[in-house]
N, C-alpha and C positions, 0 to 999 in steps of 0.2 A: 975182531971182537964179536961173539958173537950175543945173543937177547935170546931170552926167555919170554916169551911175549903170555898174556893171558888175559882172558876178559872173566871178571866174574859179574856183577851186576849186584847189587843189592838193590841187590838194593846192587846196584848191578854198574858196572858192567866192565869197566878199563881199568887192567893194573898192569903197567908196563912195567915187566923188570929189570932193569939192567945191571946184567949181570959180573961183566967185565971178568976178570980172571977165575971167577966159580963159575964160570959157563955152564961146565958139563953137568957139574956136582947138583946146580941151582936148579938148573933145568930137568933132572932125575926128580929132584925133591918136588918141586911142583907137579908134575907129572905123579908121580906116591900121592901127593896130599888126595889130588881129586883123583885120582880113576880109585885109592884104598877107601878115603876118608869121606868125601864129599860126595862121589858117584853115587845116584841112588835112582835106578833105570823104573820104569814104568811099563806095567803091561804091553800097551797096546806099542803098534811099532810108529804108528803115524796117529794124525788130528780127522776124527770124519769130516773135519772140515774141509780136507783137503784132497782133492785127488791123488796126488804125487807127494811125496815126502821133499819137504826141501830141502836143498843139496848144497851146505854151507862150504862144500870144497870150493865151489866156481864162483859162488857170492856174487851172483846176480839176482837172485831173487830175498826180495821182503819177506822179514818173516817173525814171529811173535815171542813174546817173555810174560810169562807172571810169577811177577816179584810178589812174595808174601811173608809177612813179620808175623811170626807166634806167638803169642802173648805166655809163654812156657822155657823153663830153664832148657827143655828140648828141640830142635827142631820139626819131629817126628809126633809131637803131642800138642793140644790144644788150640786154640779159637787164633784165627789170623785177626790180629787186631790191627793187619795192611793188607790192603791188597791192588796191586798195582798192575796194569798189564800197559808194556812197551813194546810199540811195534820199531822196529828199524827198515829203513827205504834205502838200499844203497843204491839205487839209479838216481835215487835224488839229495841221494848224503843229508839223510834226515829220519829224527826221531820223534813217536810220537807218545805222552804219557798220559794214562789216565787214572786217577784214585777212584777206587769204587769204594763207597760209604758200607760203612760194617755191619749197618742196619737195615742197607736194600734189603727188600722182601722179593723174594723169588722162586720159583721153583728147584728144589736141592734133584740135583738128579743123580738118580740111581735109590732115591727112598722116597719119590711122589708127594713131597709134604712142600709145603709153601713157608718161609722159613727166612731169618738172617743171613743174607748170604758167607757173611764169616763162619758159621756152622759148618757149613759143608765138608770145610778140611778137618774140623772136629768128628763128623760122623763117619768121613771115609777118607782121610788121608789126602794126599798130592792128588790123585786121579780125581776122586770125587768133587775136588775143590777147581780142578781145569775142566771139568765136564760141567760142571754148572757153570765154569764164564763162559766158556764156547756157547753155550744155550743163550746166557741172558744177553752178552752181544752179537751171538751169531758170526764170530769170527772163529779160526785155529788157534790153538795157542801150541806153539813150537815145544819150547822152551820153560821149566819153573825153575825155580831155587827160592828156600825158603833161608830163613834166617829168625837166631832165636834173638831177646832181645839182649843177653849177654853179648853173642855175637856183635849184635850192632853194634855195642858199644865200644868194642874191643876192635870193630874194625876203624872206626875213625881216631881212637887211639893210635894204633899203629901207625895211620897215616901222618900222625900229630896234630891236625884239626881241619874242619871243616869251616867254609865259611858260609853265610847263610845271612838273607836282608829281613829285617824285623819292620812291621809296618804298624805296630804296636805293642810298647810297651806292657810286660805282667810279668807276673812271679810262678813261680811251679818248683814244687819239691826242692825247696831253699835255695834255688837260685833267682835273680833278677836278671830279665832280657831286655834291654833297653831299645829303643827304636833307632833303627838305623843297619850298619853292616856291622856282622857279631863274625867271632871266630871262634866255635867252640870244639871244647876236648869232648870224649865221650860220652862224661856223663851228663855234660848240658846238653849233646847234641839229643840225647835221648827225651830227655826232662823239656827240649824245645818242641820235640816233635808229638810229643803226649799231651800236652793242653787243649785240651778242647772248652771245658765247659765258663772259661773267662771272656774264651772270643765269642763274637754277637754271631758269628757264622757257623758255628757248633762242629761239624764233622768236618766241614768242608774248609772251614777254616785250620784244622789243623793236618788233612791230608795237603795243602799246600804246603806246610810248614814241612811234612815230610819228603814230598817232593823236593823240596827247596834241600835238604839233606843228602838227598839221594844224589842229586845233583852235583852237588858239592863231593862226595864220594867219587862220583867219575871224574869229577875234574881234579880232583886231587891225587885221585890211584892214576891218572891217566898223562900227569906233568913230573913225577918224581923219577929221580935217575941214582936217587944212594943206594947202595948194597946194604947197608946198614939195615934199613928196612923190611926187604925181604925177607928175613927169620920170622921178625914179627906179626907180617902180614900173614904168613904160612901157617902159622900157630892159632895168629886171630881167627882164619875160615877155616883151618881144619875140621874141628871141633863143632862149628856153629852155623854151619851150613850145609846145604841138601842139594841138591842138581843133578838132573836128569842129561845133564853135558859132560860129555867124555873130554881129557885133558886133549884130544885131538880137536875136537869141534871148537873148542875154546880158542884156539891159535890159529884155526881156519877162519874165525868169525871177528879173532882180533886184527886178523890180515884183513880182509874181505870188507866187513863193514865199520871201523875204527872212527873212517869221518865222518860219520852221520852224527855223531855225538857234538858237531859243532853248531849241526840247527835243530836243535830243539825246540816241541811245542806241550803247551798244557795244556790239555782239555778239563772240563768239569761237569760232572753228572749232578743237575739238581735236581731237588723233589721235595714232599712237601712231610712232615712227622704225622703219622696216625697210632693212636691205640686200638689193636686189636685184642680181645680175650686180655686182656691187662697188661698187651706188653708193646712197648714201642716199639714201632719199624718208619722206617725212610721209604717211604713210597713217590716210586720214579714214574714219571705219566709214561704213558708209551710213543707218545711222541718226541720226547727228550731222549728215552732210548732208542728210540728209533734213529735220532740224529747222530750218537757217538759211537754207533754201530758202523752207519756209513762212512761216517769222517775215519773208524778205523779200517773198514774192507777197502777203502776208497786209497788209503797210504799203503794199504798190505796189496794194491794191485789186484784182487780177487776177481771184482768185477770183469774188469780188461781181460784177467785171465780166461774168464767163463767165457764172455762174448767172442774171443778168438777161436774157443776149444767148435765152436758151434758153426 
């Protein structure tokens, strides 16, 4: 019997398929969806961050994702209202995830203006929006796929539900999240992870909540074994997602790096609200970023890499 294997990530990253007697047929089909529908390649060929391109055939080396939600029925138009960047460690079977708040002020690179970092991918696309994280944490970033918010919702449908822990109860776009373990269909999962201004924690409290989604996404595209499923999965991301990952590197990196999805950690960027020129931004000190930089170059091996090259 043979599997189609495939990582996508949203929002990222584990959808095993098993395929059982559509082997061949399933396995075409996935392969069509992403390298026709989903493939969506990037200038440059590598990260200046890096010297060497990493080489997800042999899967020993760490290496990066940013996940970004479009606040747009497109994936290829308007303001990331997520932006998530996951490293993977397969020396140490482990992941690391961090929500950058939508309102960081930062430098947008490639137009010199100091700005929301969610802008970015509105002024210049996938590139412009990985070129400004690589700056603001000084790490590479591998890897993007973006996701509209149709998409979202359509992908956790598919999978039938996500489960997700509420640590307090509220209400958003008529539904009610009660405290405790929730198991929601698509359009709570969406409506959980869009509440910000009820929690006392404003951004940061609901970039948890979408992590806590995302999460639930691998663990659920990452335990199911029906065929029934796969049609609908293939349909839900055709359409509603963007990646710069060939259906080859996909099954190289679900080979390769699969268990690191079993240790996962959170990090959090905090910082403090300012008005500037009448508009709000999240202003992160630089010593706070200076700390979630390291804790990422530090799981993506970077350093260790430089000191040996020397």
């Amino acid at each position: 019997m043979k599997k189609a294997l495939i990582i996508i990530g949203s929002v990222m990253l584990v959808f095993v398929l098993a395929v059982g007697g559509y082997g061949f047929y399933l396995y075409k089909s996935v392969q069509s969806t992403i390298d026709s529908d989903m493939h969506s390649p990037i200038e440059r060929d590598k990260s200046d961050k890096r010297e060497v391109e990493v080489d997800v055939d042999e899967g020993q080396e760490p290496l990066s994702f940013l996940l970004m939600g479009v606040d747009a029925e497109e994936s290829s138009k308007g303001r990331t209202d997520t932006m998530i960047v996951l490293t993977v460690n397969p020396n140490e079977d482990s992941m690391r995830m961090v929500s950058i708040p939508r309102d960081t002020r930062t430098e947008i690179i490639g137009r010199g203006v100091q700005d929301k970092i969610n802008h970015a991918f509105a002024f210049g696309g996938e590139e412009m929006a990985i070129n400004t994280v690589e700056n603001y944490l000084d790490i590479p970033i591998d890897y993007f796929l973006t996701v509209n918010m149709t998409g979202f919702k359509d992908i956790v449908d598919s999978l039938g539900n996500v489960t997700v822990y509420n640590d307090s109860a509220f209400d958003q776009s008529g539904y009610t999240f009660e405290e405790g373990e929730l198991y929601l269909n698509g359009d709570e999962a969406l409506a959980f992870s869009r509440m910000r201004k009820q929690d006392t924690r404003g951004d940061l409290g609901r970039n948890d909540r979408q992590r806590q989604v995302i999460e639930g996404i691998i663990k659920e595209g990452a335990s199911f074994s029906s065929v029934t499923k796969a049609e609908s999965i293939l349909n839900a991301i055709g359409t509603n997602m963007k990646t710069n990952l060939t259906f080859d590197e996909m099954v190289d990196i679900q080979s390769n790096y699969k268990d690191a999805r079993h240790q996962s950690e959170t990090l959090e960027i905090s910082g403090t609200g300012e008005t500037i020129d009448s508009i709000w931004y999240l202003m992160v000190p630089e010593e706070e970023r200076q700390r979630i930089s390291s804790e990422l170059r530090a799981h993506l091996q970077l350093d260790e890499s430089e000191v040996a090259s020397n």
